[in-house]
C-alpha positions in Angstrom: 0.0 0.0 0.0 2.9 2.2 0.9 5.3 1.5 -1.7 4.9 4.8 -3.2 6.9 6.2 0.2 10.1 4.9 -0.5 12.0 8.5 -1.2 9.7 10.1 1.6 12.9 10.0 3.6 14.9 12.1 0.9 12.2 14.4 -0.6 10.9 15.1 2.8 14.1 16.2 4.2 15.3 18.4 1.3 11.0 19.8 1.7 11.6 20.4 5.5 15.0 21.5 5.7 14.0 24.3 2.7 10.8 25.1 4.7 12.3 25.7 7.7 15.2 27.8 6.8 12.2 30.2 5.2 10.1 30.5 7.9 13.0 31.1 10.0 14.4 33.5 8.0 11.4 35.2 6.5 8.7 34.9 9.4 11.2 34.3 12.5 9.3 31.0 13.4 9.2 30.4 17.1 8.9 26.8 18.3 7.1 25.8 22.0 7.1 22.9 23.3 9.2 20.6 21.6 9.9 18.6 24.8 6.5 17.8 24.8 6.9 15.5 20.9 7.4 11.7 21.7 10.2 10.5 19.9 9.2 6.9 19.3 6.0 5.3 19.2 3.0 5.8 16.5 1.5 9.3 17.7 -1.4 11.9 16.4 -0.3 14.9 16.0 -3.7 17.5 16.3 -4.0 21.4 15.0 -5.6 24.0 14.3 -6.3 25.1 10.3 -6.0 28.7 9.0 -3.8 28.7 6.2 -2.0 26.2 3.5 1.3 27.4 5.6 0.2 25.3 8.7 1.3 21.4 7.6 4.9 22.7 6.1 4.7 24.7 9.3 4.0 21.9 11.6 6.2 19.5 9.5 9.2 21.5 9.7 8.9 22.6 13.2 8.4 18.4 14.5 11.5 16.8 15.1 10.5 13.7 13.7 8.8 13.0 10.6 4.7 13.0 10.2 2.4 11.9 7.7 -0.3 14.4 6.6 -3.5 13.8 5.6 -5.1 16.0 2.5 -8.1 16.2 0.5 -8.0 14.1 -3.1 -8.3 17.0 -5.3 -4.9 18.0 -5.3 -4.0 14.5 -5.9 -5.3 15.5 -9.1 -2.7 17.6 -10.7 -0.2 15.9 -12.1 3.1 17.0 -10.1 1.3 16.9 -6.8 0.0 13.5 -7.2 3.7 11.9 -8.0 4.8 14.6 -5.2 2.5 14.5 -2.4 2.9 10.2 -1.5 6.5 10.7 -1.8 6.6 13.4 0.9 4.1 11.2 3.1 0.8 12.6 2.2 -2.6 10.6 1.8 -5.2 11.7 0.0 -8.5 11.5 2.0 -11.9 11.8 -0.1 -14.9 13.3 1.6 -18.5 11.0 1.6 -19.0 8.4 -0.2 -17.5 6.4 2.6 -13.7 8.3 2.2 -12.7 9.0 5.3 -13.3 5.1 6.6 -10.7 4.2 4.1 -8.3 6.8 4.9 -8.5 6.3 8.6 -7.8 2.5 7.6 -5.0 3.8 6.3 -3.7 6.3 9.2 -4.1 3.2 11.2 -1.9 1.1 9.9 0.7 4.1 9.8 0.3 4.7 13.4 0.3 1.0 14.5 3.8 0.7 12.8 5.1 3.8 15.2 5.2 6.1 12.9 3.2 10.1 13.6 0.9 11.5 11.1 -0.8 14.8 11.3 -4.8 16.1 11.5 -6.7 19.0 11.7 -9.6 18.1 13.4 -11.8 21.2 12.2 -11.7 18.9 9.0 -10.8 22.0 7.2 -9.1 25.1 6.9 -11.0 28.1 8.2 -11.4 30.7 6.0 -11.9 33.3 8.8 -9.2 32.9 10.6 -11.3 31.6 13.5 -11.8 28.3 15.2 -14.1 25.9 13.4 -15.3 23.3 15.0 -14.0 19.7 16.4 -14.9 17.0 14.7 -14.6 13.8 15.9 -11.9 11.5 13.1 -9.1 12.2 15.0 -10.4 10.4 18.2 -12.2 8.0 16.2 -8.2 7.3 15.3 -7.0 7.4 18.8 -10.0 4.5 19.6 -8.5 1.9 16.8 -5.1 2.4 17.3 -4.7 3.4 21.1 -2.0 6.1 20.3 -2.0 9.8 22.2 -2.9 12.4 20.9 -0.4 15.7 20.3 -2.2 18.9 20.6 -0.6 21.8 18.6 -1.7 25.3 17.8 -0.5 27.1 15.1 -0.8 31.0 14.9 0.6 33.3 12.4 0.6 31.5 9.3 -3.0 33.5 8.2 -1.2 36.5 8.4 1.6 34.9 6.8 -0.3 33.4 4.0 -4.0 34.3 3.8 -6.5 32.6 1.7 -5.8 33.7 -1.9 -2.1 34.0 -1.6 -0.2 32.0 -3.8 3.1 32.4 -1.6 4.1 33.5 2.2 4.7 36.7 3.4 6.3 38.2 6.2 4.8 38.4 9.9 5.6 35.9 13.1 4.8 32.3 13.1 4.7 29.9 16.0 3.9 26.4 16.8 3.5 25.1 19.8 3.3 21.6 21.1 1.1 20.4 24.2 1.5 17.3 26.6 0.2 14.3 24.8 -3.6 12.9 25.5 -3.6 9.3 26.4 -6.5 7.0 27.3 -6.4 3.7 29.2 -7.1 0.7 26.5 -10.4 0.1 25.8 -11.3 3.8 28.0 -12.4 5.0 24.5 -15.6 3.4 22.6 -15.8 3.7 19.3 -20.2 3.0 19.3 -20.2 5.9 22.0 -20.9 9.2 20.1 -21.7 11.1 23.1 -18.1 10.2 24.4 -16.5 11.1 20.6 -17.7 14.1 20.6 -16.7 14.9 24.3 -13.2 14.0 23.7 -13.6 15.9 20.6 -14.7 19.0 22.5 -11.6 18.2 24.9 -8.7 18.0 22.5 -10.0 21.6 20.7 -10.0 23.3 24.3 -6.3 21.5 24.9 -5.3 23.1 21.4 -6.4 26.6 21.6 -5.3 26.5 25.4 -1.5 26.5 24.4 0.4 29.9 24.0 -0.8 31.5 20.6 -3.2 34.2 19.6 -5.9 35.0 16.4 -5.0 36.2 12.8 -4.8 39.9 12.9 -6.7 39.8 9.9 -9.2 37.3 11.0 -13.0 37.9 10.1 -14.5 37.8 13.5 -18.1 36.7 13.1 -20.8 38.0 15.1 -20.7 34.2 17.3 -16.7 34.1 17.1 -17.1 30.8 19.7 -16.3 27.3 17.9 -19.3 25.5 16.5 -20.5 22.0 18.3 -19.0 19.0 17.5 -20.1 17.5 14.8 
């Protein structure tokens, strides 16, 4: 299934090592928490959306590699979709019974100890704002029994706001939470009321670490997250 990952180790590196050096020269990225990243193990790594900046963000600023997760469209250009499986990205397609299949996939990622990335909003917010938590990401932590990594990202919608074909200047930081872990069998996957709870709980760990809202950020009238879904 994975065959297509064999230079994810080369074309990965050359991605980060080029991302990083930008942000850090170009947007002075800060990185929090690092202590808080296991180093072995399969782990879910969990964040908030605003921008296209946030998974070379995150990637570049982990300090071991991650999987990604991103919607099948852009698997169908023609450089992206050689591109994106050798840099560890998995093309996820929405209804139609898409996201069973990719999780089937993250799983088997995570159960070999490897970390792959989420956004739990399921999207990237075009305000700016918080979405809201939806529930995949636990729905991963139930099958595989992995903890979850909060992170927040702030800085890349000011950085790169939606329309922008390339970054700007302006701060960006990520920071990096204590992991979430459950007892085995503590989560149930035919609970939704429990789902959504731990849903609910990972968004309040995210946007609880150090961080602030886009500068430009459309503020709705309601600027609190949505419910679950």
């Amino acid at each position: 299934m994975f065959k297509y990952f064999k230079d994810f180790g080369f074309l990965y590196g050359l991605g980060r090592s080029t991302v990083k050096a930008h942000l850090r020269l170009f947007n002075h990225m800060e990185v929090l928490g690092i202590e808080n990243v296991p180093m072995q193990g399969g782990i879910i790594v969990a964040s908030n959306h605003i921008s296209h900046l946030d998974p070379p963000a995150i990637g570049s600023a982990l300090p071991r590699k991650s999987y990604f997760v991103a919607k099948s469209e852009l698997f169908e250009q023609v450089f992206l979709n050689w591109y994106l499986p050798r840099i560890g990205v998995i093309p996820i397609k929405r209804g139609g019974g898409g996201s069973n299949i990719m999780l089937d996939r993250a799983a088997e990622i995570v159960r070999k100890g490897n970390a792959i990335s989420f956004f739990p909003e399921g999207t990237r917010s075009k305000t700016g704002m918080p979405g809201r938590p939806r529930t995949g990401v636990i729905v991963l932590a139930a099958m595989t029994g992995a903890p979850i990594l909060p992170a927040r990202v702030s800085g890349t919608y000011d950085a790169m706001p939606p329309g922008s074909i390339i970054p700007h200047g302006g701060k960006v930081q990520v920071a990096f939470g204590e992991p979430i872990r459950w007892q085995p069998g503590e989560l149930n996957l035919e609970d939704r009321t429990q789902m959504l709870e731990e849903a609910k709980r990972l968004f309040d760990a995210i946007f609880a670490l150090p961080g602030w809202h886009p500068k430009k950020a459309k503020i709705p009238v309601n600027s609190k997250p949505e419910a679950a879904e």
